[in-house]
C-alpha positions in Angstrom: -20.9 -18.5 -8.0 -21.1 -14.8 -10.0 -23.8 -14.1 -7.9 -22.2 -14.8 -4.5 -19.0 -13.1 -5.3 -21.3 -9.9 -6.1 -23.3 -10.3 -3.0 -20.0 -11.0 -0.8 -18.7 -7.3 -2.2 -21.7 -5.5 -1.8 -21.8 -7.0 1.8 -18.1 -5.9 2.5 -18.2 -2.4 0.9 -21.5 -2.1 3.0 -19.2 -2.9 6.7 -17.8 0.0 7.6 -13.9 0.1 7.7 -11.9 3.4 7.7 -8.6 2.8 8.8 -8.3 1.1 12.4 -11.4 0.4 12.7 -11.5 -2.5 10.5 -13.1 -5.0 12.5 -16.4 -5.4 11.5 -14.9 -6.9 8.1 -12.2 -8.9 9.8 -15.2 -10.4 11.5 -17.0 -10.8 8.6 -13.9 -12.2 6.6 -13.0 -14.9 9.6 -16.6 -16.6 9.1 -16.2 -17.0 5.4 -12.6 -18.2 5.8 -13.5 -21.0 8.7 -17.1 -21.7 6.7 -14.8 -23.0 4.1 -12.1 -24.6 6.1 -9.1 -22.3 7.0 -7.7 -21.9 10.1 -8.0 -18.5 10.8 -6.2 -16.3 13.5 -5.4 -12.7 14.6 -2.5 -11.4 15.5 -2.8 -9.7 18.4 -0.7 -6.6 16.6 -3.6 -3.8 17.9 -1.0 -1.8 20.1 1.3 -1.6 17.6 -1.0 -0.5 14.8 -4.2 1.3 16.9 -6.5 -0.7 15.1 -9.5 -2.5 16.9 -8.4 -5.9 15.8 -5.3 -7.8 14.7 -4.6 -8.4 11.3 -5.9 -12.3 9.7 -3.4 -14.8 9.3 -5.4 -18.3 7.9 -4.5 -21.2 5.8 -6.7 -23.4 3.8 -4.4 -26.7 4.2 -3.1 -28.7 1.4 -4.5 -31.5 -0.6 -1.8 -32.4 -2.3 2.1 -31.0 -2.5 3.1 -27.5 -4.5 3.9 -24.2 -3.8 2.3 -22.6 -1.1 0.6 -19.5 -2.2 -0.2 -16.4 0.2 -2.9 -13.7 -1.1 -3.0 -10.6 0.7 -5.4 -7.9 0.7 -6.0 -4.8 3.1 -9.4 -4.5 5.1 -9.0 -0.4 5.6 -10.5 2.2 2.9 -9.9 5.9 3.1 -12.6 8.4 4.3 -14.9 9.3 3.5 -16.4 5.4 3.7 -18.6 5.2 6.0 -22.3 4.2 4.8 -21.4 3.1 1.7 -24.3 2.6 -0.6 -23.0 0.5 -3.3 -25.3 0.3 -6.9 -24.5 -1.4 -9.5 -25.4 0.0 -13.5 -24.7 -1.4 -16.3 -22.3 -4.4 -14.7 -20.4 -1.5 -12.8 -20.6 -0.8 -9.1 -19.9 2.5 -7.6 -21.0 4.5 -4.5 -24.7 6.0 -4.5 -23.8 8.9 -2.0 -20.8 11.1 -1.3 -18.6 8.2 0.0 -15.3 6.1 -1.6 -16.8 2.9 -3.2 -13.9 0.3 -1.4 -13.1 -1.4 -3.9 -9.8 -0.4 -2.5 -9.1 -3.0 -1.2 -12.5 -4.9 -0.6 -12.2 -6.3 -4.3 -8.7 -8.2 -3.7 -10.9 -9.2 -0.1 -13.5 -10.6 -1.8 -12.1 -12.3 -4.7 -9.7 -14.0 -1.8 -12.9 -15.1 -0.1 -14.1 -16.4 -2.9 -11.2 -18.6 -4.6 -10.8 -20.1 -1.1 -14.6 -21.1 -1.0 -14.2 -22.6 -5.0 -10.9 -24.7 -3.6 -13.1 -26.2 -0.6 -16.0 -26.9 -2.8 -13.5 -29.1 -5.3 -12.4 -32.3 -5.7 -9.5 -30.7 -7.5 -6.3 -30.9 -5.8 -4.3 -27.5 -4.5 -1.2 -26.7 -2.5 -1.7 -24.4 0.7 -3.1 -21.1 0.5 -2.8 -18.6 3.1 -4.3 -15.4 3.8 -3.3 -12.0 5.0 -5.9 -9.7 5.4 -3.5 -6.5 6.8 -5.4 -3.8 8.9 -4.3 0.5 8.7 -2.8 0.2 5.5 -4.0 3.8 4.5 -2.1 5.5 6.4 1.6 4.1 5.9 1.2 0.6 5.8 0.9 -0.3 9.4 -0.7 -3.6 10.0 2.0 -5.3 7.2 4.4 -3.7 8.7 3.4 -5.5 12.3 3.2 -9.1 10.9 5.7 -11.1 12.0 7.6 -12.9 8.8 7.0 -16.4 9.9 3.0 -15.1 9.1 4.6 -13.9 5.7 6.3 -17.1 4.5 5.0 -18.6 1.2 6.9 -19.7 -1.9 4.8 -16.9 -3.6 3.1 -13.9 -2.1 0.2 -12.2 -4.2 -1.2 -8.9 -3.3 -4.1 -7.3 -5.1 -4.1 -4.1 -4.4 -3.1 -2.2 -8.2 -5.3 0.0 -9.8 -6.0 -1.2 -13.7 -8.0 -4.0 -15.2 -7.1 -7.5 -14.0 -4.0 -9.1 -15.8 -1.4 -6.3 -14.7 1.6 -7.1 -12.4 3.7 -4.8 -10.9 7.2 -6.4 -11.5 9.1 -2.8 -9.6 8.3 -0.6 -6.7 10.4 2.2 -5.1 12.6 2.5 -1.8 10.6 5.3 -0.1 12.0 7.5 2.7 10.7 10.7 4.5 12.3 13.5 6.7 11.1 16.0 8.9 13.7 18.8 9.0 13.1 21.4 11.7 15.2 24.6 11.4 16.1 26.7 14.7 17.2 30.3 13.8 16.8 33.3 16.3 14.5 35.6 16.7 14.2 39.4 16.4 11.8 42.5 15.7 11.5 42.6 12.0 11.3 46.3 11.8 13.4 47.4 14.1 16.5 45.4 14.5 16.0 42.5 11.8 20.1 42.1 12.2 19.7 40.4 15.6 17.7 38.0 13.7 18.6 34.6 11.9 15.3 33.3 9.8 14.7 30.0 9.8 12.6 30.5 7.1 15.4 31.8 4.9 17.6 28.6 5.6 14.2 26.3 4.6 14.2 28.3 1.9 17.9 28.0 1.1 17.8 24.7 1.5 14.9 23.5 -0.9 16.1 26.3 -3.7 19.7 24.2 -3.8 17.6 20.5 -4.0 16.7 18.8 -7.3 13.5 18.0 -6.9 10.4 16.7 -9.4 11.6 13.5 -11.4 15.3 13.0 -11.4 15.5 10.0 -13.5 13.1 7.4 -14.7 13.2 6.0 -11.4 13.4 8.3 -9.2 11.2 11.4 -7.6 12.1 13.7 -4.6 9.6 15.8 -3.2 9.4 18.7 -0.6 5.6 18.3 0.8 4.9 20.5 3.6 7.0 24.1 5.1 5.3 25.7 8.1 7.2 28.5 9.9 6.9 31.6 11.4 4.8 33.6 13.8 4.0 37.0 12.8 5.2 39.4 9.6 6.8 41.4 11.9 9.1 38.5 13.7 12.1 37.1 12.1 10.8 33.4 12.3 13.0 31.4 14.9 11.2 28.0 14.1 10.3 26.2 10.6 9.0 23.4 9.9 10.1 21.6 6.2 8.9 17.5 5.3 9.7 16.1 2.5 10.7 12.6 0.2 12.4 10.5 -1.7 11.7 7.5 -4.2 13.6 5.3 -6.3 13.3 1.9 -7.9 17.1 1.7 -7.4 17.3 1.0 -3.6 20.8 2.3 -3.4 20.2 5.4 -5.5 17.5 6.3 -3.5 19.8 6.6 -0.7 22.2 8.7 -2.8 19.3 10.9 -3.1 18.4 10.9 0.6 21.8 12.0 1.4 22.2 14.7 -1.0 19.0 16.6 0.6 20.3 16.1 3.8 23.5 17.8 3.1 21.6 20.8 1.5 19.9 21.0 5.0 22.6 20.8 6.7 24.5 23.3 4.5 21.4 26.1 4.8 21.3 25.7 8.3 25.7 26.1 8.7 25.8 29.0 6.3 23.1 31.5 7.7 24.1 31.1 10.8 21.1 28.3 12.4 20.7 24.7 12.7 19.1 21.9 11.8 17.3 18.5 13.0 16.5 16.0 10.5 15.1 12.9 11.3 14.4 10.4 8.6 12.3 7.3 8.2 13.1 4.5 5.6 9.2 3.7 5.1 9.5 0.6 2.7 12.3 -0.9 0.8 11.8 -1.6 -2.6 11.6 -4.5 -4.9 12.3 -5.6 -8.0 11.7 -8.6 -10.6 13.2 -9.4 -14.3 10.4 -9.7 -16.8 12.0 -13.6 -17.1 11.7 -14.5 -13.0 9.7 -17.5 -12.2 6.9 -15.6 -10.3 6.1 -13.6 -13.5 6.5 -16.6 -15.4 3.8 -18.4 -12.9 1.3 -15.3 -12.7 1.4 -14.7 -16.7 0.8 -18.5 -17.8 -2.0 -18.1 -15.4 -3.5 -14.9 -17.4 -2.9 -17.2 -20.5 -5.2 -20.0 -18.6 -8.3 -17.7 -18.6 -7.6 -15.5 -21.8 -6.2 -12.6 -20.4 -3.0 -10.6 -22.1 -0.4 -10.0 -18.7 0.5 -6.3 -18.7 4.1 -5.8 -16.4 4.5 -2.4 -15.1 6.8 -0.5 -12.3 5.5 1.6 -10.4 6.2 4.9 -8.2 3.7 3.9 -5.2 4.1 1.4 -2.6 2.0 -0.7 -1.1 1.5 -4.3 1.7 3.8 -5.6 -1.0 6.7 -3.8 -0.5 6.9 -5.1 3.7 6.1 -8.5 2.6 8.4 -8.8 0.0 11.1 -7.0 3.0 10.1 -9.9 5.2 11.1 -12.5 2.7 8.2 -13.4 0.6 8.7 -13.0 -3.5 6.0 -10.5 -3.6 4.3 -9.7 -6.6 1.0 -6.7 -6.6 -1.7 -7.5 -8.7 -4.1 -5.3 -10.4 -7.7 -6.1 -9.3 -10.0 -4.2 -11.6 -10.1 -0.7 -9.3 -10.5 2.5 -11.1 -10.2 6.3 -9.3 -9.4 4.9 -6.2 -9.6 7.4 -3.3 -12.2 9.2 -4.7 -16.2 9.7 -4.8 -15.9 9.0 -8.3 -14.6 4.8 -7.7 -16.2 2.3 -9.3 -15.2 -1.2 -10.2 -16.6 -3.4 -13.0 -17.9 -6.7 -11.8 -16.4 -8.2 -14.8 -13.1 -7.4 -13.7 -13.6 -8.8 -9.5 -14.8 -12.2 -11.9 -11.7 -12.3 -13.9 -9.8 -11.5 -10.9 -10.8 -14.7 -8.9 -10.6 -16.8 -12.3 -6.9 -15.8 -11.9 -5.9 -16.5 -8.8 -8.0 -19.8 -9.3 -5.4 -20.7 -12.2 -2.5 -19.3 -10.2 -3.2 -22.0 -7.3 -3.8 -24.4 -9.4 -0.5 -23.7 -11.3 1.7 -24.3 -8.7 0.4 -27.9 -7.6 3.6 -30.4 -7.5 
């Protein structure tokens, strides 16, 4: 069985994936799925998230009653990952060239494939397991976003997609909006007659010098990312550009938050004389669990059942986990052995993709009526 799981990761790392174009491994995870007895289906969600395929909804059906576990796991990696070459030294995998490893997220995909092929091959009972393998979650988490909730709904959803050695849960995870703020001022000859001119780089400026910003409090971050303005050195700028963010573990604080930097927008663009559109976008709520809730309870017995010491953690990243858990599913994010993700440098020790599937194995068989 070690030696399939290693030969089913090297095979998935090896398909390319970069984000919408993930369906060389949806293909490849489909077969494995049906080989061993799920139903397996796609969406149909390609519009929506400009992918070439739909992300996988399958079940492995019941043999006896319990909870109904849902594992989730994203096909995409970021670029570059194309030709991966994986090799493996001393029990740890990495790239050979120039290229992301993905492990991120191609570990949590083939520890999934994996446990569902040890539950078909056992006389062991097990409640229903589905799977959600989620398509463009790179850039913004897309494909989750697209699944209907009826595709979500499990008693417990577990998505492996944390950085760290196997046995960490992520029990918090921020609320997470954006703006785009463009500034319209008026413009004028610099050198000449700067007084018929109103910068719109001066309110951006204004604006951003009266926000706090950085960490506000230990759970919460706001950040101004991008300002692009102006023409020319000699132009007062009539146009700029400002994006930006907010994060916080307290949903309603991070609203608080989101409203005090649009008021210090508003206010730069009313008091120089300009104005100011602002759209924002609430990109995922957050969620949140007490060390003592059930799920935790459930995942760290499990960690207890293979030898494994649970480590709970919050979080200042989101992830799939934050739009299931928004769609109804008690969502918990595992972490699945990955180390510096989203760089050249990955790697992921095959120790860690073993324990990984020995927990979800115990997890399963945990929540059996």
């Amino acid at each position: 069985m070690a030696d399939r799981l290693v030969d089913t990761f090297l095979d998935l790392v090896r398909i390319d994936s970069p984000t919408g174009h993930e369906g060389g491994v949806a293909r490849y995870i489909a077969a494995a799925l049906e080989a061993s007895g799920c139903v397996v289906r796609f969406d149909e969600t390609e519009a929506a998230t400009g992918s070439d395929t739909g992300n996988l909804v399958a079940a492995l059906p019941a043999t006896c009653s319990g909870k109904t576990i849902a594992l989730s796991a994203h096909m995409d990696c970021v670029d570059p990952c194309s030709g991966v070459e994986p090799v493996i030294r001393d029990g740890v995998v990495s790239s050979a060239d120039a290229t992301v490893l993905g492990g991120d997220d191609k570990s949590g995909v083939a520890a999934i494939i994996e446990v569902v092929r040890r539950l078909s091959q056992s006389d062991r009972p097990h409640p229903e397991v589905r799977v959600l393998a989620t398509v463009s979650e790179e850039n913004g988490l897309v494909g989750a976003k697209a699944l209907k909730p009826e595709d979500c709904a499990a008693d417990i959803c577990l998505v492996l997609d944390a950085a760290g050695d196997v046995g960490g849960i992520v029990t918090a995870a921020p609320t997470h909006y954006t703006f785009q703020a463009i500034f319209s001022g008026r413009a004028a000859h610099a050198g000449v007659e700067p007084e018929r001119g109103v910068s719109a780089i001066v309110m951006a400026s204004r604006a951003i010098s009266s926000m706090e910003l950085g960490r506000l409090d230990a759970e919460t971050t706001a950040n101004i990312g991008t300002v692009h303005g102006g023409s020319a050195t000699n132009v007062v700028a009539p146009t700029c550009e400002v994006t930006g963010e907010c994060r916080s573990l307290d949903h309603e604080h991070a609203g608080v938050v989101r409203d005090a930097m649009d008021a210090a927008l508003h206010a730069a663009a009313d008091e120089l004389g300009g104005s100011v559109k602002i759209t924002w976008k609430l990109e995922y709520r957050g969620f949140r669990f007490a060390d003592d809730a059930p799920e935790i309870a459930l995942v760290s017995d499990a960690c207890a059942d293979i030898g494994i010491t649970p480590r709970l953690f919050r979080t200042g990243g989101g992830s799939d986990g934050n739009i299931l858990s928004a769609k109804g599913a008690p969502t918990l994010v595992l972490s699945s052995g990955m180390t510096d993700v989203h760089s050249v440098d990955e790697s992921l020790e095959l120790r860690q993709l073993a324990l990984l599937v020995d927990l979800l194995e115990a997890v399963i068989y945990r929540a059996v009526g």
